[in-house]
N, CA, C and O atoms as a GROMACS GRO file, in nm:
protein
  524
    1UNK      N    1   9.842   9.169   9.216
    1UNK     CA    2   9.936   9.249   9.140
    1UNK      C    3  10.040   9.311   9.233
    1UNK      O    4  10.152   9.340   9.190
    2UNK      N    5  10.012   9.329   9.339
    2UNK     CA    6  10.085   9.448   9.457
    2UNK      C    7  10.202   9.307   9.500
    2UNK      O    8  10.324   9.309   9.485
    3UNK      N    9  10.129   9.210   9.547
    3UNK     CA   10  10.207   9.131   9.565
    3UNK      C   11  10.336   9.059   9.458
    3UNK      O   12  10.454   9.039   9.486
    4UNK      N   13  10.286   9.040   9.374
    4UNK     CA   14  10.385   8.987   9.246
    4UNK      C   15  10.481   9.090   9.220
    4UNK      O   16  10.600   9.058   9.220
    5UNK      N   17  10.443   9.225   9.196
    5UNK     CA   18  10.531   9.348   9.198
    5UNK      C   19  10.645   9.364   9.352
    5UNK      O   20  10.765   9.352   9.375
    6UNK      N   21  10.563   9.387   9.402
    6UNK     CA   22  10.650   9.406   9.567
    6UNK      C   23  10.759   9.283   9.542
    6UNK      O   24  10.878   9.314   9.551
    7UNK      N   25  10.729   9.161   9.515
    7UNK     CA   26  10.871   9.081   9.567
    7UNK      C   27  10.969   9.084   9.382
    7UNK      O   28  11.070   9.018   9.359
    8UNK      N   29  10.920   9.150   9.309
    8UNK     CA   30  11.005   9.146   9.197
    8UNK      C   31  11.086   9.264   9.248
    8UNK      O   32  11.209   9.260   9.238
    9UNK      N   33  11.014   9.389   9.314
    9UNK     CA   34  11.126   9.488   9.321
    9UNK      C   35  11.213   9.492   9.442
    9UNK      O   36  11.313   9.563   9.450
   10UNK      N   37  11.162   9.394   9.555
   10UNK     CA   38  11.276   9.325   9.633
   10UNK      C   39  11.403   9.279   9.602
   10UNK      O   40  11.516   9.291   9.649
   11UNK      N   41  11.315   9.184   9.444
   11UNK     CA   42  11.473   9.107   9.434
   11UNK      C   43  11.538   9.186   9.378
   11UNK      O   44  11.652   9.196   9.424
   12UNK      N   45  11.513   9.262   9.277
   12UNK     CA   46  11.564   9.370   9.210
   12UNK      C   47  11.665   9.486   9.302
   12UNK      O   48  11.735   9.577   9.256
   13UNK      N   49  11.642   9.446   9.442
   13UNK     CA   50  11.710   9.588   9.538
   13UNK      C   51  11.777   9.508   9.621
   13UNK      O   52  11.846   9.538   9.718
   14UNK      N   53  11.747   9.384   9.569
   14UNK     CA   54  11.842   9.263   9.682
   14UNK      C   55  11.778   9.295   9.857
   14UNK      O   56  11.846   9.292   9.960
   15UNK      N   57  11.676   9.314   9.849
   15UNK     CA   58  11.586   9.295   9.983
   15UNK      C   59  11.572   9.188  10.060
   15UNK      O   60  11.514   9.106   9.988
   16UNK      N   61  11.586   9.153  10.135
   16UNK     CA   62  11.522   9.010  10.193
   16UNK      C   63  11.385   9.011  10.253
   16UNK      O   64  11.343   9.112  10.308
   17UNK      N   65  11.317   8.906  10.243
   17UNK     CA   66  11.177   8.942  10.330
   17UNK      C   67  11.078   8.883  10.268
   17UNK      O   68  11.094   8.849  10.151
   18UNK      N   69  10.967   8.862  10.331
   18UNK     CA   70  10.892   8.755  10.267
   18UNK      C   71  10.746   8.872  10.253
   18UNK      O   72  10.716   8.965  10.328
   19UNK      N   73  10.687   8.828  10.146
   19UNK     CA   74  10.588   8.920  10.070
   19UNK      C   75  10.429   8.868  10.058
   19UNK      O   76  10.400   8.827   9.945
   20UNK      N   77  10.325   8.863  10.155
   20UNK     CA   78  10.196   8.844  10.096
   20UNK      C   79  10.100   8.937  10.066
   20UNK      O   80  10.125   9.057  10.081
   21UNK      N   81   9.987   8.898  10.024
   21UNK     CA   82   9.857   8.969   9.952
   21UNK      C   83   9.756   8.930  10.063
   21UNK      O   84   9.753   8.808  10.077
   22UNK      N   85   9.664   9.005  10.154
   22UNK     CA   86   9.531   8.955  10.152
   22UNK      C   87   9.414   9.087  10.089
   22UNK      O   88   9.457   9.196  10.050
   23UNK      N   89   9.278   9.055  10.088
   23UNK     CA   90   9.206   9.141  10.135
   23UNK      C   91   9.115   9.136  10.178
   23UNK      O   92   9.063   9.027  10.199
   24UNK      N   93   9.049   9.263  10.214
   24UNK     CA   94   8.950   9.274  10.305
   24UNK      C   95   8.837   9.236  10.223
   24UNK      O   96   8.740   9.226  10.297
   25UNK      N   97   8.809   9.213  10.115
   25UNK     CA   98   8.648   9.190  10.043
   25UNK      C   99   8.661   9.112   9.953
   25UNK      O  100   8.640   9.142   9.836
   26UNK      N  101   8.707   8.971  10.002
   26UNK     CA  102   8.756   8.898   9.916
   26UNK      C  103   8.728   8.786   9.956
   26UNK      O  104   8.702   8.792  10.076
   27UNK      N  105   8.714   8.624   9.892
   27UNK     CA  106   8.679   8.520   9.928
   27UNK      C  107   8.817   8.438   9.897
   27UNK      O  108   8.901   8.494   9.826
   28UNK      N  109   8.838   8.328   9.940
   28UNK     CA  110   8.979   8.276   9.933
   28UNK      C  111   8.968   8.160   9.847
   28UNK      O  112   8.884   8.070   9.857
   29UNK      N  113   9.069   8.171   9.753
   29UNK     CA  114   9.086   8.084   9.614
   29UNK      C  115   9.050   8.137   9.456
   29UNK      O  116   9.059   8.067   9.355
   30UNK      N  117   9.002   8.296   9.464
   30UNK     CA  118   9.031   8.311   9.333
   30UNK      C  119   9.111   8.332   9.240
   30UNK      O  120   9.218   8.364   9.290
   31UNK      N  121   9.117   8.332   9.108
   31UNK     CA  122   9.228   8.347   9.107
   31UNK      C  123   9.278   8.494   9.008
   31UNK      O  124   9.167   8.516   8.959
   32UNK      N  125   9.339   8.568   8.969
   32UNK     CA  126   9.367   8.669   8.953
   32UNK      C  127   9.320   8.678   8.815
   32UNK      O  128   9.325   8.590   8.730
   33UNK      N  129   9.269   8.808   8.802
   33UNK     CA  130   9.178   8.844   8.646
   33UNK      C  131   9.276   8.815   8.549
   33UNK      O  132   9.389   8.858   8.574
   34UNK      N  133   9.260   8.751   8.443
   34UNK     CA  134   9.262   8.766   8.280
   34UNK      C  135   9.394   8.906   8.288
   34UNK      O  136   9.516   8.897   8.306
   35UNK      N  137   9.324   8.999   8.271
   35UNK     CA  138   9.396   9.140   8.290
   35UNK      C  139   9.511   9.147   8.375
   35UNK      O  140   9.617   9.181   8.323
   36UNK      N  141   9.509   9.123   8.487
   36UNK     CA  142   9.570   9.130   8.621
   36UNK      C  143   9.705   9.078   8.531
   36UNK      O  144   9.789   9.156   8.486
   37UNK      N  145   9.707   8.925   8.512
   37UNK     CA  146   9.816   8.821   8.437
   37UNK      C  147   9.838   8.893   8.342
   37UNK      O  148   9.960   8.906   8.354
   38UNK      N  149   9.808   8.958   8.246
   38UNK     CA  150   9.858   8.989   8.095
   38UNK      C  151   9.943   9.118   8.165
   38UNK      O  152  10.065   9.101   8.162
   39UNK      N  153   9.914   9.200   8.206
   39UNK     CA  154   9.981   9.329   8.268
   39UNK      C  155  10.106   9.295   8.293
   39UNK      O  156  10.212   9.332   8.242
   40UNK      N  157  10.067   9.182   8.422
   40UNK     CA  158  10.213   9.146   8.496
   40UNK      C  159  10.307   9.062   8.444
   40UNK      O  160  10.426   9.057   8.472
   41UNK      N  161  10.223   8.974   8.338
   41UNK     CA  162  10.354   8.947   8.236
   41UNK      C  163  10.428   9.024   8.134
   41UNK      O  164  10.522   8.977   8.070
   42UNK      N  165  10.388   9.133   8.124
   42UNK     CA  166  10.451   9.215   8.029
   42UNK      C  167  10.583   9.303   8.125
   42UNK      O  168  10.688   9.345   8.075
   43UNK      N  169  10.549   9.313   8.249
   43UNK     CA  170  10.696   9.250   8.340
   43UNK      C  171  10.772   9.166   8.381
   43UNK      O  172  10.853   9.182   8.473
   44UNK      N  173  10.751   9.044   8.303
   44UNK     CA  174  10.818   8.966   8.390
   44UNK      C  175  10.768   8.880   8.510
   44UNK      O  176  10.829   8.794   8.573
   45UNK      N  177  10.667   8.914   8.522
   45UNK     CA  178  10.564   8.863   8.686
   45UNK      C  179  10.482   8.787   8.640
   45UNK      O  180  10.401   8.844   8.566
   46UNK      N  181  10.457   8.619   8.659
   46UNK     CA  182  10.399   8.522   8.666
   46UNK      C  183  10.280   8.564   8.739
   46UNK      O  184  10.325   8.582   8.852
   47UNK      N  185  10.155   8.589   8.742
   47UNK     CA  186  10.032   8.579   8.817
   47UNK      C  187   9.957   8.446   8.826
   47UNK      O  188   9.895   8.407   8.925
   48UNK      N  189   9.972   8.377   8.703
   48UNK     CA  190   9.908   8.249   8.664
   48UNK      C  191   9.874   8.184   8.830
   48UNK      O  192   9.758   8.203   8.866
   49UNK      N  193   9.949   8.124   8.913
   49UNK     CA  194   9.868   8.016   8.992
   49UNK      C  195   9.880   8.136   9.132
   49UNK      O  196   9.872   8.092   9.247
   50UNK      N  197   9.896   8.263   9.109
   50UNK     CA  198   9.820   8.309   9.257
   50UNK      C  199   9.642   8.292   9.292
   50UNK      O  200   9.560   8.290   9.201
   51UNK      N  201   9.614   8.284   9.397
   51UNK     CA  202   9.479   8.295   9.472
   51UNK      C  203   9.427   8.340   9.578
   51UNK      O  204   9.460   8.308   9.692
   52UNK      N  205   9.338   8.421   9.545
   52UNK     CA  206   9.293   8.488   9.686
   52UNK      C  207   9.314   8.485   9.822
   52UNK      O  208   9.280   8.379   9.875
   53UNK      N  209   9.349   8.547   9.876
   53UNK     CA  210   9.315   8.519  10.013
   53UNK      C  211   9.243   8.639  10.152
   53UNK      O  212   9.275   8.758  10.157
   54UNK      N  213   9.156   8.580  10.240
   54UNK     CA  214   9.078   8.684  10.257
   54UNK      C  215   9.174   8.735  10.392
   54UNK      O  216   9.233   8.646  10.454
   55UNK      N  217   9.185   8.853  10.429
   55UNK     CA  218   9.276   8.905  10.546
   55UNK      C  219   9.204   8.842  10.674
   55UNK      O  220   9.081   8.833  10.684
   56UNK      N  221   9.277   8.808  10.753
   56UNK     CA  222   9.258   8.736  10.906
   56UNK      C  223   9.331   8.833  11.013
   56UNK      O  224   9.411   8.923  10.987
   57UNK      N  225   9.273   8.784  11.162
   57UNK     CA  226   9.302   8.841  11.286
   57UNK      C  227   9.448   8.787  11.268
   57UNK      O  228   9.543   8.858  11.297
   58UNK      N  229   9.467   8.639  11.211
   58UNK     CA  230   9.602   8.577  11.237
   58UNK      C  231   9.718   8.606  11.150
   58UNK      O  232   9.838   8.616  11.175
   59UNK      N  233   9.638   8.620  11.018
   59UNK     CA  234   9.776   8.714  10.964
   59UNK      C  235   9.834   8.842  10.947
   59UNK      O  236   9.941   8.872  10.894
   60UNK      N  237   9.739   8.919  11.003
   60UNK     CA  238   9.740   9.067  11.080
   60UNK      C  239   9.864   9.044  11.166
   60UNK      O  240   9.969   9.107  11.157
   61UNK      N  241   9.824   8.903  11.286
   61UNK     CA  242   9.946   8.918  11.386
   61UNK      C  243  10.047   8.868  11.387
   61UNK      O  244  10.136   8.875  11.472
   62UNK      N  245  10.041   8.793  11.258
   62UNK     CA  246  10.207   8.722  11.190
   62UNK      C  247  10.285   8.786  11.131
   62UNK      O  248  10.404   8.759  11.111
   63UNK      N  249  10.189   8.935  11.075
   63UNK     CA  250  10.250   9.024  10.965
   63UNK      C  251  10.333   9.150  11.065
   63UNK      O  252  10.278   9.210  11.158
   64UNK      N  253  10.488   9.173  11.018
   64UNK     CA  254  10.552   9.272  11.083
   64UNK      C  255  10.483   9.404  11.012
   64UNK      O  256  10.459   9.502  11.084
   65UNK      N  257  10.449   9.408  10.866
   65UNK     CA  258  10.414   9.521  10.864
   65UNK      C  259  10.223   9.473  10.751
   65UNK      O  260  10.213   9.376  10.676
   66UNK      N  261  10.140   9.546  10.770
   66UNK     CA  262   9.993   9.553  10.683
   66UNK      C  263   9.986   9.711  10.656
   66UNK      O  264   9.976   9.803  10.737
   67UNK      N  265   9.996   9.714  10.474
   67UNK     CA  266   9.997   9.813  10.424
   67UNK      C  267   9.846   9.797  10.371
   67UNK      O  268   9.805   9.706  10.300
   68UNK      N  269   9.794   9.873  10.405
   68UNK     CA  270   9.629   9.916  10.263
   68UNK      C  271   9.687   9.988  10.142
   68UNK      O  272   9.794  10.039  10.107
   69UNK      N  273   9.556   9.967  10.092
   69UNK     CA  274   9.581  10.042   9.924
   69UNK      C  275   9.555  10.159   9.944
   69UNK      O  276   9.607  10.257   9.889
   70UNK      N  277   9.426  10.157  10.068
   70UNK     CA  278   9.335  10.293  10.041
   70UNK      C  279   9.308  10.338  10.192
   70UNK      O  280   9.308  10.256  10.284
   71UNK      N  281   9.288  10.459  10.207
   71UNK     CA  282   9.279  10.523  10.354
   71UNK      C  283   9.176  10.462  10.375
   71UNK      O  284   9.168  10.453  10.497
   72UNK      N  285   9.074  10.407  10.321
   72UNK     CA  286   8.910  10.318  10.366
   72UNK      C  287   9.002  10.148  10.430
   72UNK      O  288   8.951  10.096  10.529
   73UNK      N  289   9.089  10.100  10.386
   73UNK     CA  290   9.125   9.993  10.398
   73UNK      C  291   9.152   9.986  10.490
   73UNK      O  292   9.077   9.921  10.563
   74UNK      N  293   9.302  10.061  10.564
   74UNK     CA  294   9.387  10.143  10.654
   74UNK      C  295   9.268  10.166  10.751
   74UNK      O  296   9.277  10.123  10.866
   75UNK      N  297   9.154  10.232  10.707
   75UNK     CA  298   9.047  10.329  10.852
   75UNK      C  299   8.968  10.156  10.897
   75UNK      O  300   8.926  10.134  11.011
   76UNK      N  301   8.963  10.076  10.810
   76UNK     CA  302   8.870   9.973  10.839
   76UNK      C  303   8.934   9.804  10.898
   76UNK      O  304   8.885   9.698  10.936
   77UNK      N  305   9.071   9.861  10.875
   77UNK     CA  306   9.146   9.749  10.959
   77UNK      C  307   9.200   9.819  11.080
   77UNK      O  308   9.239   9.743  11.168
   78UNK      N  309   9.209   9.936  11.101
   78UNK     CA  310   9.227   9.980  11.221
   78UNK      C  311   9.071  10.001  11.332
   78UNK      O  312   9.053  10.069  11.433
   79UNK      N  313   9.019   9.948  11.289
   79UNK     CA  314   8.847   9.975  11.318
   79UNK      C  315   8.825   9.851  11.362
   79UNK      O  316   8.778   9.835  11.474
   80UNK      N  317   8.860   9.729  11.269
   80UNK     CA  318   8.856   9.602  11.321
   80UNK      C  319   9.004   9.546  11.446
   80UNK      O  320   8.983   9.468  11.539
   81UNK      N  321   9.090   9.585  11.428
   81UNK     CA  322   9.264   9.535  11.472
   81UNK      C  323   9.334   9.642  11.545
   81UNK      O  324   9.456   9.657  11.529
   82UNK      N  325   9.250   9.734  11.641
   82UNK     CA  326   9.279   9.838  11.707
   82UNK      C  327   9.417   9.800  11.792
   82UNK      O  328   9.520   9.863  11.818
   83UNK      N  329   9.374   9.676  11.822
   83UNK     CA  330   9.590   9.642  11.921
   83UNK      C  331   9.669   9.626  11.809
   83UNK      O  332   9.788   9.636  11.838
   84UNK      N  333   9.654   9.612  11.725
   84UNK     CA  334   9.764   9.555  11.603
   84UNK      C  335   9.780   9.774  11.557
   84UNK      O  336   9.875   9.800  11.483
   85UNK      N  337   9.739   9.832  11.577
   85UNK     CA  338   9.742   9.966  11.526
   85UNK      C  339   9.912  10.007  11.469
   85UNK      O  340   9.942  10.096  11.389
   86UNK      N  341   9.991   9.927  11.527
   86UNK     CA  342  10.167   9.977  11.513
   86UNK      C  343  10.174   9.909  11.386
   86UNK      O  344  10.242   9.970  11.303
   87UNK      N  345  10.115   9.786  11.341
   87UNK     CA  346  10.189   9.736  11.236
   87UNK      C  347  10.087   9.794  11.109
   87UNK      O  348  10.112   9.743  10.999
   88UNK      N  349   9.994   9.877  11.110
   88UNK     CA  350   9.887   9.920  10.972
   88UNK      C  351   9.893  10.016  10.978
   88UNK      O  352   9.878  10.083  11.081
   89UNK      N  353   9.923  10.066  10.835
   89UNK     CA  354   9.946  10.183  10.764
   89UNK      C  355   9.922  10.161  10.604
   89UNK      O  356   9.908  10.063  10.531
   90UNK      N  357   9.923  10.314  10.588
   90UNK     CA  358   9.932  10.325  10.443
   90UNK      C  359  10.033  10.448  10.382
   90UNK      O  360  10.078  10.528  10.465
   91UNK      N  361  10.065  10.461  10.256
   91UNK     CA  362  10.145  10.582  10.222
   91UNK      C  363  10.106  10.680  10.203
   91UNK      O  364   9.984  10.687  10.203
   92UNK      N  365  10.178  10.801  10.178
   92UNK     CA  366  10.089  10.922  10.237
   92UNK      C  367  10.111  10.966  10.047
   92UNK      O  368  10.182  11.059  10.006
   93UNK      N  369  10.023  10.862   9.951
   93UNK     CA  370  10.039  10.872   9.812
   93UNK      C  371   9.869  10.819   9.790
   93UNK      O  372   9.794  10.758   9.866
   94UNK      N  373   9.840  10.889   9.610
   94UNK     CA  374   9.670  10.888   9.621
   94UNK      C  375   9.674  10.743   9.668
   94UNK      O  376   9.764  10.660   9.677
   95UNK      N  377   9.558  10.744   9.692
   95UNK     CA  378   9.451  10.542   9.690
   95UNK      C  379   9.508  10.480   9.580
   95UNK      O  380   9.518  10.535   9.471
   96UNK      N  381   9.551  10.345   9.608
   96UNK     CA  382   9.538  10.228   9.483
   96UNK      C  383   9.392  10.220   9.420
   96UNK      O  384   9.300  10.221   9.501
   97UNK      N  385   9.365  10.212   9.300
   97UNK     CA  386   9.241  10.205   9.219
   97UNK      C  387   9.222  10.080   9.250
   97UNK      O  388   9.330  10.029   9.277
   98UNK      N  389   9.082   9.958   9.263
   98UNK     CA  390   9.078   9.832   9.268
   98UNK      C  391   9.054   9.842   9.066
   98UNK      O  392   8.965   9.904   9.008
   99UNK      N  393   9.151   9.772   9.012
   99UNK     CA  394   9.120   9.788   8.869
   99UNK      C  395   8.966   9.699   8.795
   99UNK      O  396   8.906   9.696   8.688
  100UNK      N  397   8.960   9.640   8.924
  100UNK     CA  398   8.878   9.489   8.850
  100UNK      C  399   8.715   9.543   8.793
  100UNK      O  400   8.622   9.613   8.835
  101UNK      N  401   8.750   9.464   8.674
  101UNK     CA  402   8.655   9.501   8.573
  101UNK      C  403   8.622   9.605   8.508
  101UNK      O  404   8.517   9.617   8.445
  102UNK      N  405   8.748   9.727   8.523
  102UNK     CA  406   8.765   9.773   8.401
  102UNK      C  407   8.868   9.709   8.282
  102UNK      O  408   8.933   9.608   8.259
  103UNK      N  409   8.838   9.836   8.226
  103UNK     CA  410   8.969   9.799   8.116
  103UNK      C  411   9.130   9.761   8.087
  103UNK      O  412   9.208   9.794   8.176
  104UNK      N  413   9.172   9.710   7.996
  104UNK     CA  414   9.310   9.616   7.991
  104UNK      C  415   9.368   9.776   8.008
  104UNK      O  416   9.475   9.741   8.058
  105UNK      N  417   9.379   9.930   8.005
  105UNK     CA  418   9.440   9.973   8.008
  105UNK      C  419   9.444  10.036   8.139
  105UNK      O  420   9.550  10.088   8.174
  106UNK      N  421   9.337  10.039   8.219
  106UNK     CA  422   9.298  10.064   8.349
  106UNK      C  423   9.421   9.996   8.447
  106UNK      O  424   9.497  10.046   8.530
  107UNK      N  425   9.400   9.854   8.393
  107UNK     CA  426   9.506   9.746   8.481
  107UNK      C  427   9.659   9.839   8.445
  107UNK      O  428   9.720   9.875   8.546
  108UNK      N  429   9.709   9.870   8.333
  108UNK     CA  430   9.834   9.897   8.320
  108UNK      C  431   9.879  10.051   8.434
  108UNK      O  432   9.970  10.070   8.515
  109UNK      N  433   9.779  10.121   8.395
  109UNK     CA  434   9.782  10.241   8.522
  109UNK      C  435   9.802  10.167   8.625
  109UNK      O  436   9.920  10.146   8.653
  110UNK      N  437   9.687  10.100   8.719
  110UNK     CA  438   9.718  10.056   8.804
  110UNK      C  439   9.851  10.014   8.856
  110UNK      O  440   9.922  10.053   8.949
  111UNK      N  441   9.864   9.881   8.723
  111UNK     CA  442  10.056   9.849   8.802
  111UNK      C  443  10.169   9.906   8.777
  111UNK      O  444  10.280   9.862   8.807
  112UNK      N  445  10.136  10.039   8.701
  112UNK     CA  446  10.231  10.131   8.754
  112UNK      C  447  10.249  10.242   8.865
  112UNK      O  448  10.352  10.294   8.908
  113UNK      N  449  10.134  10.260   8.895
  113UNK     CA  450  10.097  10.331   9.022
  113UNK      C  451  10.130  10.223   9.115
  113UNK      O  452  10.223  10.264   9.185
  114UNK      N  453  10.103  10.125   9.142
  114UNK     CA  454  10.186   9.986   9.192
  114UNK      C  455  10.331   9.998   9.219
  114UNK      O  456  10.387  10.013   9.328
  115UNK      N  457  10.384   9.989   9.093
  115UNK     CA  458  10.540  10.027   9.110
  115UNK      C  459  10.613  10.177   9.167
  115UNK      O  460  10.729  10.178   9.207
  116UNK      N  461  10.556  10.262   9.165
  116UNK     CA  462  10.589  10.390   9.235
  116UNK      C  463  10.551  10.349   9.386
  116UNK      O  464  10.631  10.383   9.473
  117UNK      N  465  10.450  10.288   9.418
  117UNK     CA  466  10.386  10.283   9.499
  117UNK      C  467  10.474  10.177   9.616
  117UNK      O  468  10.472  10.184   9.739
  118UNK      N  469  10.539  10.090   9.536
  118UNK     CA  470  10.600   9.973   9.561
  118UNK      C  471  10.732  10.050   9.625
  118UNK      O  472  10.749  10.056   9.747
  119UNK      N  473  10.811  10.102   9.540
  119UNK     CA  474  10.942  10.166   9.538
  119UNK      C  475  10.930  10.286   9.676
  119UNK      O  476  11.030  10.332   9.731
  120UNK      N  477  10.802  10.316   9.710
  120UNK     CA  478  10.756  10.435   9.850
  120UNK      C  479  10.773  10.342   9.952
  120UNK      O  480  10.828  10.372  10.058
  121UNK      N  481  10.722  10.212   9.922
  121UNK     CA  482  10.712  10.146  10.084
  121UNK      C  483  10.860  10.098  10.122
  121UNK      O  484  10.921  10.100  10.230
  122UNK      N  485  10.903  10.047   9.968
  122UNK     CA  486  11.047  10.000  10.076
  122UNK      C  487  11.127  10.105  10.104
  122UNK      O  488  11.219  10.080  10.183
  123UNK      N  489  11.116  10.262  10.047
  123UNK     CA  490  11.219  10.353  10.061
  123UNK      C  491  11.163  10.384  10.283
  123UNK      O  492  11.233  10.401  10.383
  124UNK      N  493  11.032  10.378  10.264
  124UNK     CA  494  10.988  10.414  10.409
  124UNK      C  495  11.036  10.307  10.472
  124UNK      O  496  11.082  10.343  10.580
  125UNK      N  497  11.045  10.212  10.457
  125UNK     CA  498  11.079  10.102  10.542
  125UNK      C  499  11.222  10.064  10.580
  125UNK      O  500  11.272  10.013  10.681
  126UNK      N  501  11.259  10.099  10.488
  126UNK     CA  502  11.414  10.125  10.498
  126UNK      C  503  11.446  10.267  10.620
  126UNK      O  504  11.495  10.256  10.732
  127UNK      N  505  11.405  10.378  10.560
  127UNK     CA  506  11.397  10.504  10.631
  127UNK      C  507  11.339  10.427  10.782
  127UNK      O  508  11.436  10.415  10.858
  128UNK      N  509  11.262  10.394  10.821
  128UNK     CA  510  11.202  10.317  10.982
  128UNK      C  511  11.336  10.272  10.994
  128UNK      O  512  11.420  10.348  11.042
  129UNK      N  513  11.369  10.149  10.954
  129UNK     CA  514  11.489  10.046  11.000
  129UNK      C  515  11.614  10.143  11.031
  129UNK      O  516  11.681  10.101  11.125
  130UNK      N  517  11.656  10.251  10.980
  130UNK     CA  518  11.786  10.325  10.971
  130UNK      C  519  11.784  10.426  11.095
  130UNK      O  520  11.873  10.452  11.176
  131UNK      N  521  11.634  10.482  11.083
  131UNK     CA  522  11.563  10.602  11.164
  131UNK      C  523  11.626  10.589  11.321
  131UNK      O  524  11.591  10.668  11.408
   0.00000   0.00000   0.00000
């Protein structure tokens, strides 16, 4: 969801930049809940053929920036990726909820806390680049 959102409000701000998803407790190739898709099409956001992927040492060090959802994410990739420490962070906004397997209305909170959430990183990232 973070991902499908993040590059819609790119294009939307005329951003350039390329946008992935991993995570930390995750197996690679699933594919996004029932819920997840109905949410994000009611924006506009195709979920249909995304799939998992589990976070790596290698795309840690391909990635200019690794945002977590949650200060546990953030404390546990800096725990594992202690030299990579410059490029992981998180926003100083509550935790992302993991929505999965609650309810269809659970998911809609979520990807709007998503989109606020979305609209914080590029305003910070922008703010870095200008800074």
């Amino acid at each position: 969801m973070a991902e499908g959102l993040l590059r819609k409000l790119m294009r939307e701000r005329g951003v350039p930049g390329e946008v992935s998803s991993a995570g930390l407790f995750t197996v690679d190739g699933l594919p996004a809940s029932f819920y997840a898709i109905e949410v994000m099409k009611e924006w506009g956001i195709d979920l249909s053929g995304h799939r998992s992927r589990q976070l790596t040492h290698t795309l840690v060090k391909r990635s200019d920036h690794v945002v977590g959802m949650t200060a546990e994410h953030v404390a546990s990739l800096l725990a594992q990726y202690p030299e990579d420490h410059s490029r992981i962070r998180t926003l100083e906004l509550p935790d992302i909820p993991d929505p999965y397997g609650k309810p269809l209305e659970t998911y809609r909170e979520v990807r709007d806390l998503l989109r606020e959430w979305g609209h914080c990183l590029l305003d910070s990232l922008f703010d870095r680049i200008a800074g």
